[in-house]
C-alpha positions as CSV (number, residue, x, y, z in Angstrom):
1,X,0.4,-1.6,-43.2
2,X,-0.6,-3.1,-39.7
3,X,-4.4,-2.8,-38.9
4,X,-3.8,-2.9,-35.6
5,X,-4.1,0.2,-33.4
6,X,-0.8,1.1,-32.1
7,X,-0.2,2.1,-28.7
8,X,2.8,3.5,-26.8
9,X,2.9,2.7,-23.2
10,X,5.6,5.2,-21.1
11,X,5.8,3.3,-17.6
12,X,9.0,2.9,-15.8
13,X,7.6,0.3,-13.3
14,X,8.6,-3.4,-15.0
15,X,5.8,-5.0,-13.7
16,X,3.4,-3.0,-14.5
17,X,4.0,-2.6,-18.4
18,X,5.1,-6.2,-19.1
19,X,1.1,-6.6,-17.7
20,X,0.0,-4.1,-19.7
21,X,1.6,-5.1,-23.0
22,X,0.4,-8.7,-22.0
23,X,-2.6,-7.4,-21.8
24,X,-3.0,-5.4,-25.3
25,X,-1.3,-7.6,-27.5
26,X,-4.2,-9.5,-28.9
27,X,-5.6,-6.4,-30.1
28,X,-2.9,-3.6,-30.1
29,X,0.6,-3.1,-31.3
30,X,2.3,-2.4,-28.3
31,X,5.6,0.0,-27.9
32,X,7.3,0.6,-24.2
33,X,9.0,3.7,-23.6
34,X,10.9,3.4,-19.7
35,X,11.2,7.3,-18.9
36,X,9.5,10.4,-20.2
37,X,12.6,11.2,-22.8
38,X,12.1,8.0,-24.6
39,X,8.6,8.0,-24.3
40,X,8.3,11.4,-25.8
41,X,11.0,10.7,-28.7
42,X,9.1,7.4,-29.4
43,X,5.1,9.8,-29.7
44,X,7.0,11.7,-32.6
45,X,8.5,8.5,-34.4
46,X,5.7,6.1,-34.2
47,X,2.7,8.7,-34.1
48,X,0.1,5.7,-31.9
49,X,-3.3,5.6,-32.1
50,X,-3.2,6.2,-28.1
51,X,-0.9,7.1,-25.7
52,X,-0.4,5.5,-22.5
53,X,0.5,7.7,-19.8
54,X,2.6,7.6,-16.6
55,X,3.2,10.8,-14.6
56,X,5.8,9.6,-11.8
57,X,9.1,9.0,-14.3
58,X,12.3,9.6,-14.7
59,X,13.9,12.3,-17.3
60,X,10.5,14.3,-17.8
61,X,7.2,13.3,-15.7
62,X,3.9,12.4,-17.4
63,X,2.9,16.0,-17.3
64,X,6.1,17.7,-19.2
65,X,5.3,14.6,-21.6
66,X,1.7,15.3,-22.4
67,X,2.5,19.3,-22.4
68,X,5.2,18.4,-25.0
69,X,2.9,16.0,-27.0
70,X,0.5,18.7,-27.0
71,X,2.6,21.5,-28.7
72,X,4.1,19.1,-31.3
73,X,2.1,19.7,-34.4
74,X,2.5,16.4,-35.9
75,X,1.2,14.7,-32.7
76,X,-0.9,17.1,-30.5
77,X,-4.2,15.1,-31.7
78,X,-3.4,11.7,-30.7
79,X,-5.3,11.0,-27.5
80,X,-3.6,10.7,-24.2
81,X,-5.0,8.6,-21.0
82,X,-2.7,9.3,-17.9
83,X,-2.9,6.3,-16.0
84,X,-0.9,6.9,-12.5
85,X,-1.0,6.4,-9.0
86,X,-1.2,10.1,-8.1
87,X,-4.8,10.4,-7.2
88,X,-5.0,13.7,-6.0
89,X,-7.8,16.5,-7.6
90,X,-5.0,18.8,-8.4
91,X,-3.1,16.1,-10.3
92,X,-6.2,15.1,-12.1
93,X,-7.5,18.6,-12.9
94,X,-3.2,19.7,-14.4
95,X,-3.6,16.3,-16.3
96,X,-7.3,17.3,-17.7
97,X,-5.9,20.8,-18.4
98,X,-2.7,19.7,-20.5
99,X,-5.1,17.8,-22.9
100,X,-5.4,14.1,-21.7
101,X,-8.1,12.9,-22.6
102,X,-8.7,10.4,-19.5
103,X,-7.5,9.8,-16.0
104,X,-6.8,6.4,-14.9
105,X,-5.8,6.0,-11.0
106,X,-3.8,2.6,-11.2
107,X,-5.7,1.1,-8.1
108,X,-8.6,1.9,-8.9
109,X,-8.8,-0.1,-12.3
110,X,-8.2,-3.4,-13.3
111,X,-6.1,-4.4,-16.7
112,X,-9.1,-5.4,-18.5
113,X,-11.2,-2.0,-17.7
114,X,-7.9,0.0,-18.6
115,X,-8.2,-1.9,-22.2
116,X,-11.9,-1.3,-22.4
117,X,-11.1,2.7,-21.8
118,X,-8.7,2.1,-24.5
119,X,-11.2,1.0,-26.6
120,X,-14.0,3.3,-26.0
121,X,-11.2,6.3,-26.8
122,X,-10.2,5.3,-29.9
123,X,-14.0,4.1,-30.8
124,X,-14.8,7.7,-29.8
125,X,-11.8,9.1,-31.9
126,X,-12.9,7.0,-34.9
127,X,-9.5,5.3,-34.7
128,X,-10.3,1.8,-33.9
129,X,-10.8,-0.6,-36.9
């Protein structure tokens, strides 16, 4: 069994998860999903320790993902952190609402404080070895 915490990233934008991956692989098992369809099929077959959430995708957006997660029985208890560019209240308030459990505003974070959120979650959740 891998002791690693596992992770699913959905994020459409290249860049941005090929950082991100980079950037948890010491520590995590990484998974990429590139549009909400994927990422939502891959929450139900690989069950993370943490999801990784974009809202701006294609297929389903961030918030039909996390309001799908969140009715699936077998994985409406694994935390969510929506971590987007959308910055407005309303955004951040629908994201709160649907059951994430954070709400990370890309610009406003740097990779490393995104992993320490990460880590404080799933230290919180009692998930983190």
């Amino acid at each position: 069994m891998n002791k690693k915490p596992v992770i699913v990233l959905v994020e459409d934008d290249d860049f941005i998860s090929e950082m991100y991956a980079l950037k948890f692989k010491d520590g995590y098992d990484v998974h990429v999903a590139r549009d909400g369809a994927e990422g939502l099929e891959m929450i139900k077959k690989v069950k993370p320790d943490l999801v990784l959430l974009d809202i701006i995708l294609p297929q389903l957006d961030g918030f039909e993902v996390l309001e799908r997660v969140k009715k699936e029985e077998s994985v409406k208890d694994i935390p969510v952190i929506l971590l987007t560019n959308l910055g407005q209240k309303q955004n951040v308030k629908k994201g709160l609402r649907l059951g994430a459990v954070d709400y990370v505003i890309k610009a406003h974070y740097t990779p490393s404080e995104v992993v320490e959120k990460v880590n404080k979650v799933l230290a919180d959740a009692g998930r983190r070895a």
